[in-house]
C-alpha positions as CSV (number, residue, x, y, z in Angstrom):
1,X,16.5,24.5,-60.5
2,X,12.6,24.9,-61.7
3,X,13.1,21.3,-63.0
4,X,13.7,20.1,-59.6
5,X,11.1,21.7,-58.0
6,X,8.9,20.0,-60.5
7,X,10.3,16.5,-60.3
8,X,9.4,17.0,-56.2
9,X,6.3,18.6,-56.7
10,X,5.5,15.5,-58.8
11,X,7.1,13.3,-56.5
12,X,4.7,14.3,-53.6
13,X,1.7,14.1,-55.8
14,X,2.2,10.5,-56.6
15,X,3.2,9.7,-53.4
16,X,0.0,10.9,-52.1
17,X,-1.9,8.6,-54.5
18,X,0.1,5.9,-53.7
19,X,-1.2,6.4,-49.7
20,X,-5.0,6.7,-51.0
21,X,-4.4,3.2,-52.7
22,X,-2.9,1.6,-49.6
23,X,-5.3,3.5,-47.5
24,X,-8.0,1.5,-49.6
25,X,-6.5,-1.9,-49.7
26,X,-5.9,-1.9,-45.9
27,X,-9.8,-0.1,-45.1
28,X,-11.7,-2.7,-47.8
29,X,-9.8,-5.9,-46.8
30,X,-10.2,-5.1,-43.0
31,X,-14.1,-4.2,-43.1
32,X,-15.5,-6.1,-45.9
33,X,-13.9,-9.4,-45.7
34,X,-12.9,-9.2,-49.3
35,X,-10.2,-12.1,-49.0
36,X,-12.6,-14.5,-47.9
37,X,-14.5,-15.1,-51.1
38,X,-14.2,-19.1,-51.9
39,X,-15.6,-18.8,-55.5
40,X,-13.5,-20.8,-58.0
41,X,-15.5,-18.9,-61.2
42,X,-14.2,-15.6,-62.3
43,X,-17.7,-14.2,-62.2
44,X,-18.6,-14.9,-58.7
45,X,-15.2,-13.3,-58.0
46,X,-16.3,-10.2,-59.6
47,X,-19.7,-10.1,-57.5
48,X,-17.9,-10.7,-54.8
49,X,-15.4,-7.8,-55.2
50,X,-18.5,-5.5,-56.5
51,X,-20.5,-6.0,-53.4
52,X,-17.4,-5.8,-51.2
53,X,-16.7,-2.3,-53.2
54,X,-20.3,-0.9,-52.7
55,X,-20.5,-1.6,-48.8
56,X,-16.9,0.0,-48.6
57,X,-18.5,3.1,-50.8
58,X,-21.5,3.2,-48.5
59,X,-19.4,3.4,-45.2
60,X,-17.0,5.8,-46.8
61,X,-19.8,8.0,-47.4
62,X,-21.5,7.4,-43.6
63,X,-18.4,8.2,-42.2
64,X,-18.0,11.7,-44.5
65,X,-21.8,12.4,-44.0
66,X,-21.1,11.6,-39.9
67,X,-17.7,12.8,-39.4
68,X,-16.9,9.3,-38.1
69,X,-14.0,6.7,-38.9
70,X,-15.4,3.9,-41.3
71,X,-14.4,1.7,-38.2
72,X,-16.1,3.3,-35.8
73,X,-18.9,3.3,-38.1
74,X,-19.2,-0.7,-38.8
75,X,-18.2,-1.0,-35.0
76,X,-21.5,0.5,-34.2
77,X,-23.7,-1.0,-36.6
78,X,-22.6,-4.4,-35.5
79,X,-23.1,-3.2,-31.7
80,X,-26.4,-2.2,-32.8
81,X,-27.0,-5.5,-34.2
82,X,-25.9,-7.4,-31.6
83,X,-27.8,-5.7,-28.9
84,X,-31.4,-6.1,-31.1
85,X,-30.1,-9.6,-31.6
86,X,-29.7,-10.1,-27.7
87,X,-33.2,-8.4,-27.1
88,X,-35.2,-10.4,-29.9
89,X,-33.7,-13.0,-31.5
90,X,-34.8,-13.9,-34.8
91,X,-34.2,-17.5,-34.6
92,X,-35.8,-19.1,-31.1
93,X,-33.0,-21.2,-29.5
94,X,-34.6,-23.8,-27.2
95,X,-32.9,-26.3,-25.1
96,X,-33.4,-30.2,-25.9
């Protein structure tokens, strides 16, 4: 009987490692564009992945610091941004 309640306490424990790694798939493919790097050499593959890593890291720990969702978080810098943008453009459009 103790042996089952080990096999299920160890059955939930993996189980909830197994939801982190999903959880972390799904968060750094939807907010860092991950997927989209083109590269055909293994090392620009790896910077890619790196830098897609460290921005996922830094709005993990915004979010904890905040207690916001990291999509709310890159929602807002991106509203931030675009507003700025909309106030003072950094590149001048002008009509031809």
């Amino acid at each position: 009987m103790i042996y089952l309640k080990v096999l299920w306490m160890l059955r939930t424990h993996v189980c909830k490692i197994r939801w982190k790694i999903e959880e972390f798939h799904r968060e750094i493919k939807q907010l860092t564009g991950i997927e989209s790097c083109q590269c055909r050499k293994g090392r620009l593959q790896r910077n890619h992945i790196a830098c897609a890593m460290l921005v996922w890291l830094r709005l993990k720990n915004l979010a904890y610091n905040t207690g916001q969702t990291i999509y709310k978080i890159k929602h807002n810098l991106l509203d931030n941004y675009l507003i700025e943008q909309l106030k003072r453009p950094d590149i001048a459009m002008s009509i031809v």
